[in-house]
Every structure is written in structure tokens, then in C-alpha cells.
C-alpha positions in Angstrom: 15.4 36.7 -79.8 19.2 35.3 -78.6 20.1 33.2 -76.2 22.5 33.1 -73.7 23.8 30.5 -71.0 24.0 31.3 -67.4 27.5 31.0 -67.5 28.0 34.1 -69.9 26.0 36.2 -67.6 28.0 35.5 -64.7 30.9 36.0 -66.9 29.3 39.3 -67.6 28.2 39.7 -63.9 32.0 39.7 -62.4 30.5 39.3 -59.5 32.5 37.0 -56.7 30.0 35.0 -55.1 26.9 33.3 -55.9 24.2 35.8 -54.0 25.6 38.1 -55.5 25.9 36.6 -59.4 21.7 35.4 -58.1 21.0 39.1 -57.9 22.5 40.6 -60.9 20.4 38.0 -62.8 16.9 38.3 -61.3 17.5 42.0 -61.6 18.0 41.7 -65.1 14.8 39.6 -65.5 12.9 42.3 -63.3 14.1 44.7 -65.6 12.7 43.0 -69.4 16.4 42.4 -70.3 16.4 38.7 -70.2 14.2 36.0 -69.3 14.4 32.3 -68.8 14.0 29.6 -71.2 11.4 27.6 -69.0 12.3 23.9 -70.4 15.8 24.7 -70.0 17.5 22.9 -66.8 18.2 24.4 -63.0 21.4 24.8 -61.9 21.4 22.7 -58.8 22.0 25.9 -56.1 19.9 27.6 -53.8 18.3 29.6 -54.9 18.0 28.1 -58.2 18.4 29.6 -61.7 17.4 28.1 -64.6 20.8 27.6 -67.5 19.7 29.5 -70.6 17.7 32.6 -71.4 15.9 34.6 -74.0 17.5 38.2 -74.9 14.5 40.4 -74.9 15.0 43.6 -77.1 14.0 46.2 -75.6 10.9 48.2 -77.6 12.0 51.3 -79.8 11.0 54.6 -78.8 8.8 56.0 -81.8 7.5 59.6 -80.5 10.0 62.0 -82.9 8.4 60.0 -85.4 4.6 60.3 -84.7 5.8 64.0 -84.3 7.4 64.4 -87.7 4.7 62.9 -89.4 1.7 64.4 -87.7 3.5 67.9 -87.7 6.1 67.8 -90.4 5.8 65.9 -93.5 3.3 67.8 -96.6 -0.7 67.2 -96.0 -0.4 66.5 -99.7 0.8 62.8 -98.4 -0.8 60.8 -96.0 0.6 59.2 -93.7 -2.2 56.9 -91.9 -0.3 54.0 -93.1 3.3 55.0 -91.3 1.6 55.9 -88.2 0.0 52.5 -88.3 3.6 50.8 -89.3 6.1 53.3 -87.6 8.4 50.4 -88.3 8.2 50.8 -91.7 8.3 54.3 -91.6 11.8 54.1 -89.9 13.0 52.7 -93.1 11.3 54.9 -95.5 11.6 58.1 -94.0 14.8 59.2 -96.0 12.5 59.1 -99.2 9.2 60.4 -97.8 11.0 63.5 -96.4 12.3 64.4 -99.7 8.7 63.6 -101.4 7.6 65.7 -98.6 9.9 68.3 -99.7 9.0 68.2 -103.2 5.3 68.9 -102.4 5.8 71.2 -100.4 8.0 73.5 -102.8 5.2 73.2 -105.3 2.8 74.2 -103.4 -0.3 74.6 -104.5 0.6 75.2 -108.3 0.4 72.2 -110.5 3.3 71.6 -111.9 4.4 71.3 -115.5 4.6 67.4 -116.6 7.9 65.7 -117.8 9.0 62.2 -118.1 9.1 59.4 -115.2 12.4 59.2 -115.2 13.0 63.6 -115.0 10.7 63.6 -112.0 12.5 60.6 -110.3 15.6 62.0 -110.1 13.9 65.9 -109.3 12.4 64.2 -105.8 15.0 61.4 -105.3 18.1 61.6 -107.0 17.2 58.4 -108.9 16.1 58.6 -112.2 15.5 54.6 -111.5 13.7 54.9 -108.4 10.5 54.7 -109.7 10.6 52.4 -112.5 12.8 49.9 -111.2 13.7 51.0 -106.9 10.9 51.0 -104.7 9.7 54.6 -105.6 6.2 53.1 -106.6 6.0 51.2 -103.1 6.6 54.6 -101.7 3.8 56.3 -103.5 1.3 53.7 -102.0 1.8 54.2 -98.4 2.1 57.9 -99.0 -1.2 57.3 -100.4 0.0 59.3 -103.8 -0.6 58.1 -107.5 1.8 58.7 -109.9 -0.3 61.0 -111.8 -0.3 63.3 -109.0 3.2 63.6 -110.1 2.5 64.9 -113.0 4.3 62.7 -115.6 4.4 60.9 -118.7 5.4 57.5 -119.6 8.4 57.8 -122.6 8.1 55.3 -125.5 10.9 53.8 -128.0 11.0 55.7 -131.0 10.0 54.4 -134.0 12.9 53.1 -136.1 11.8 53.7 -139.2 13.2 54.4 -143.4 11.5 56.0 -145.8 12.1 56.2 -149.5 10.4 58.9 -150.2 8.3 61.5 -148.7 5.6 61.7 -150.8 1.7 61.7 -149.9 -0.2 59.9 -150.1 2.1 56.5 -149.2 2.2 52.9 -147.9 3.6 52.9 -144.9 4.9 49.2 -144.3 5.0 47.9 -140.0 7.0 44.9 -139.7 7.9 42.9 -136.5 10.9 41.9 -136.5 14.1 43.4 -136.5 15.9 41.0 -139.8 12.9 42.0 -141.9 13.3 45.4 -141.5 16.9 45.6 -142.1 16.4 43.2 -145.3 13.6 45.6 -146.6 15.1 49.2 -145.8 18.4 47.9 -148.2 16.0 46.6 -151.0 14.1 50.3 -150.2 17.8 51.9 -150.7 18.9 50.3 -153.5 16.3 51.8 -155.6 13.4 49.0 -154.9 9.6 50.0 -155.2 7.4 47.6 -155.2 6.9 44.4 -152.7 4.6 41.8 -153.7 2.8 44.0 -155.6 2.8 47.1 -153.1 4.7 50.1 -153.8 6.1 51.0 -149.9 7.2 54.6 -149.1 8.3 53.7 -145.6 9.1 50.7 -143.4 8.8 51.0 -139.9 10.2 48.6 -137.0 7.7 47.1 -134.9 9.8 45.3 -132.7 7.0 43.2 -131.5 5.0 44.3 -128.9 6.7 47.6 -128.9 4.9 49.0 -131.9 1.7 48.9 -129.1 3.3 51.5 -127.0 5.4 53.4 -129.6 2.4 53.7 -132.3 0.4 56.0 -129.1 2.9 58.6 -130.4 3.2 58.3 -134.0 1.4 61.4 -134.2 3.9 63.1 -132.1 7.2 61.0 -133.3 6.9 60.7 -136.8 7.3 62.9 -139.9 4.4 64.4 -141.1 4.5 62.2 -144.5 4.3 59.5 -142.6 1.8 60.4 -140.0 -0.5 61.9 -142.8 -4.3 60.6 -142.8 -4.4 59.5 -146.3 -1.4 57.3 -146.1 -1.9 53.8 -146.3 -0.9 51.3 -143.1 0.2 47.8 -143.5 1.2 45.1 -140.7 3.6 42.2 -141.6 4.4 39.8 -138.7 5.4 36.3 -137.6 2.8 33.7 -138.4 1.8 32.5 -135.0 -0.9 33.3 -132.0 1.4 36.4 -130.9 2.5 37.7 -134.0 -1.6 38.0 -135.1 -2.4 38.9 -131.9 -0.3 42.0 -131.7 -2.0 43.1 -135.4 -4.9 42.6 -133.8 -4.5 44.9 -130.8 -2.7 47.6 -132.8 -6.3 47.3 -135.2 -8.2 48.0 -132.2 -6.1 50.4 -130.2 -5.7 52.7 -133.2 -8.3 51.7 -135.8 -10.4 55.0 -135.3 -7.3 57.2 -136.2 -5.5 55.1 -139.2 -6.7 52.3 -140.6 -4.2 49.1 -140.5 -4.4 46.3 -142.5 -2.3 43.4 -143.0 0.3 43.0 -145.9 -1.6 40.2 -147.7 1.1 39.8 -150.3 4.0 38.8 -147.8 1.5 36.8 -145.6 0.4 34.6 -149.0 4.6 34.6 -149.7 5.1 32.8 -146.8 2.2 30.0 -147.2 3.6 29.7 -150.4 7.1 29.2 -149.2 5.9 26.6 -146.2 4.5 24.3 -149.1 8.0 24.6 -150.6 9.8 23.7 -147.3 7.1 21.2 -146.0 5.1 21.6 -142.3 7.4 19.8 -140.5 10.6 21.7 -141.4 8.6 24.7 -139.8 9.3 25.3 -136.1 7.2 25.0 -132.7 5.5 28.1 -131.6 5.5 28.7 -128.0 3.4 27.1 -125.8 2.4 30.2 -123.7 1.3 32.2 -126.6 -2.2 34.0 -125.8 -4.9 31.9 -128.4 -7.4 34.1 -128.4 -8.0 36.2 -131.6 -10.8 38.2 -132.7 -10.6 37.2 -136.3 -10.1 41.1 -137.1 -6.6 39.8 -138.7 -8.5 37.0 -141.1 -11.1 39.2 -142.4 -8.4 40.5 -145.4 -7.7 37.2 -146.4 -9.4 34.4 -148.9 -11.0 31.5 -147.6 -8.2 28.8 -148.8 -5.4 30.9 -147.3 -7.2 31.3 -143.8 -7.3 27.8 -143.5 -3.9 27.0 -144.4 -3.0 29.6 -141.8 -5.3 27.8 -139.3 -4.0 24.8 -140.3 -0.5 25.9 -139.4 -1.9 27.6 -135.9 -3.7 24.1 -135.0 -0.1 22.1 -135.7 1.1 24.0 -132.7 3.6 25.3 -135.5 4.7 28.9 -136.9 6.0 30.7 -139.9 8.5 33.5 -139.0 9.2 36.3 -141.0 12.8 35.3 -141.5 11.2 32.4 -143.9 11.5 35.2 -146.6 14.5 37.1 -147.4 16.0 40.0 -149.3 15.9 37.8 -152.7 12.6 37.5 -152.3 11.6 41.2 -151.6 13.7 42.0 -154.8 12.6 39.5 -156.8 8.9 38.3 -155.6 7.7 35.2 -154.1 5.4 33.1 -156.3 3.7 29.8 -155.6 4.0 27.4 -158.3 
């Protein structure tokens, strides 16, 4: 609440003399517009009055919108929460009415799905205001689920280059975003084989993305590609996350293609650590999520698994960049 002095309610009082000044005030205490700040001094008159008071403000007057929601909005929401927070409501109730609306044009027919984004902008005229706005705060105090919206999340889509289409093929999954460019112009100009492996395609993983992109290879890629008998390979950073991310794709998608890791450029880069020396190799982060199945280690000898661990227990990495377009061209090879 505001204050205000005694002086600025007489000022506001304009009334001549003191009675009169006495009763404008008590009347607006009678009333709830004011009251007195009790530790604040008197005024020294008969009757007294004490020099500062409390602005009350006066309580909102909610019944048109009990009304609209108990008699207006869709049954398909509900609206316990608002009529328990009409407050809130009174904020909200631009974008409840036109959920309302929405439901109620559907009726009882379920409608056909399309993406988060479509269906945003179909209720709210925000294509945002779900993903990013407050349309998911919405939803929970409507007491609606987004899948009662019938949609579907969207995914990147795979950047990818093939050199040929044939099948079967090795399909080649590589994190990061240098790699791939470095090995689609070695692809181009005529390359075949990598460490050994003769790669048909090279997709772009771009980290973590490849978790949520991969859920619609069947769907997004080309069907030499997508094919059963192909071959999958994983190449990644050398670190907790850069495992960890093979391992997850492994066991989100192991039942439906069968991933393994690209042992050849893996065994490249121990080679080319030993050449550059541990220390030359940089921190990893120190956030990075340690815990690993050992799914990843499995395709892997003895010797090099513990000169990866080695490198893990340093609190170092090995990025992808350590190898280059020279040495998808020409071959890596420990002395």
C-alpha cells in the first residue's frame, strides 16, 4: 500500500476549517479508503488525527469472471485452478479464451496432428508461444497436456553427403561440424576408403543433435541410407560427452540399426596424441556426465582402452579436429 501525509488529504479535502477537514478524513477511514499509520505522530488538535496513512486498495470485483469461466470457456479445459486464482486468471484470460475457442471449434473430432510450432500459431497467433512464451504455463492451469493438442515435436534434419547410393553401404556419423566438412571434400574428390573403411555416406551429428534427429532417420533420410543392411559407424570427440552420446544413440536405436564406433579414426587419434604428447592435449569440461556403460569400449583392444582411460582419468580430451583432411586422404599410422 501508499502512503500519504495528512497534509495532502486536506489539500485534497478543500475544505475551510478544521471540523470540517476532521470529517472528510474519518469518513474516508469509515469507508476502507485509508487508514492510519498507528506509530505515526498526532497532530496536536482536538480532535486528533494521526499525520500519515495507508492507501487501502479497494478489492476487485471478480463475478463476470467466475461467470465466464463457469459458463463460457470449453469443458475440455478446466478451470479449478482460475477460479481458485481469479487473479491470475485476469491475466491469462486473453489466451485461455482463444484455447477455449480452439476446442470448442473441434469439437468432439480429434484433430489431425502437425508441428508445435503450426498449432501455436492456429490457437495463439504465436508460433513461439509454446516453445519459448508461456503457452506451456498456460496448458497447466488449463489442466491440458500438450498431447491433447495433438502435435509433434520437429527435429533438425540430418545434414548429410553421400558418395554413392549403393546397398549395402557404410554410413559414417560424426560429431562435429569441421570433421564432416573435411570428410565430405575427401568423399568428393573421388576418396573411398578411410582408415581402412570404404564410406558411402557421412552424416553430421552435431553432438547431441544426432539423439533427436536419428528418431527420424527412417522418415528423413534416403532409402540407401536408411536401408537395414547398411552398416552404421559413430566417430566423436574423445571425452565423457563425446562417448557418452555413442553410447545413448547405441541404446536408443540399437534394436533398429546396429551402431558401432569407427575404430580406425578412434586408434588415429591415440596414435596422433603419442605424436603431440598428453600435455599438449586440452582440458575436458568439468561438468561432463562420467558415467558410461562401457557399451562404447566393448569394440576396442585392451591396450587401446586403457590409453583411452588413461586420457579420461587426466581430466584431458582428444577432439576430432586432432585429425584432418591430410590424414583422411592419406591415412594415419602409428610408428
Amino acid at each position: 500500500m501508499k502512503r500519504i501525509s495528512l497534509e495532502q488529504l486536506i489539500r485534497e479535502s478543500k475544505a475551510p476549517t478544521y471540523r470540517q477537514q476532521y470529517q472528510f478524513i474519518c469518513h474516508k477511514i469509515e469507508t476502507n479508503q485509508i487508514k492510519p499509520v498507528k506509530n505515526s505522530p498526532l497532530n496536536g488538535k482536538t480532535p486528533a488525527l494521526h499525520t500519515r496513512y495507508w492507501i487501502t486498495e479497494p478489492k476487485p470485483d471478480y463475478t463476470d469472471l467466475m461467470e465466464e469461466l463457469q459458463f463460457q470457456i470449453s469443458p475440455a479445459i478446466q478451470t479449478d485452478y482460475y477460479l481458485n486464482h481469479l487473479d491470475v486468471y485476469q491475466k491469462e484470460q486473453k489466451w485461455v479464451r482463444l484455447l477455449s475457442r480452439y476446442f470448442k471449434k473441434q469439437g468432439h473430432d480429434s484433430p489431425e496432428p502437425v508441428s508445435l510450432n503450426e498449432r501455436s500459431f492456429q490457437i495463439w497467433g504465436r508460433e513461439k508461444f509454446l516453445q519459448r512464451e508461456q503457452g506451456k504455463k498456460i496448458l497447466a492451469h488449463c489442466g491440458i497436456s500438450v498431447g491433447q493438442l495433438f502435435v509433434y515435436e520437429t527435429t533438425e534434419p540430418l545434414a548429410y553427403y553421400s558418395a554413392d547410393r549403393q546397398i549395402p553401404q557404410t554410413v559414417l556419423i560424426v560429431e562435429n561440424k569441421d570433421t564432416f566438412y573435411s570428410m565430405r571434400r575427401s568423399l568428393f574428390t573421388g576418396l573411398k576408403k578411410i582408415f581402412s573403411e570404404e564410406i558411402g555416406t557421412v552424416i553430421y551429428g552435431a553432438g547431441k543433435g544426432i539423439l533427436r534427429s536419428f528418431s527420424d532417420f527412417g522418415f528423413c533420410a534416403e532409402p540407401h541410407i536408411r536401408a537395414p543392411e547398411n552398416r552404421i559407424l559413430y566417430f566423436g570427440d574423445l571425452d565423457y560427452e563425446g562417448i557418452g552420446i555413442y553410447e545413448r544413440l547405441h541404446a536408443l536405436f540399437c534394436s533398429e540399426h546396429e551402431i558401432v564406433p569407427f575404430a580406425g579414426a578412434y586408434e588415429a587419434m591415440l596414435a596422433k596424441t603419442k605424436e603431440y604428447g598428453m600435455d599438449f592435449l586440452p582440458e575436458a569440461s568439468e561438468n561432463q556426465n562420467q558415467n558410461l556403460s562401457g557399451q562404447f569400449f566393448r569394440y576396442f583392444p585392451k591396450k587401446s582402452t586403457e590409453a583411452m582411460e588413461t586420457v579420461l582419468r587426466a581430466g584431458k580430451y582428444i577432439p576430432q579436429e586432432i585429425l584432418n583432411i591430410r590424414d583422411w586422404r592419406m591415412g594415419y599410422l602409428p610408428e
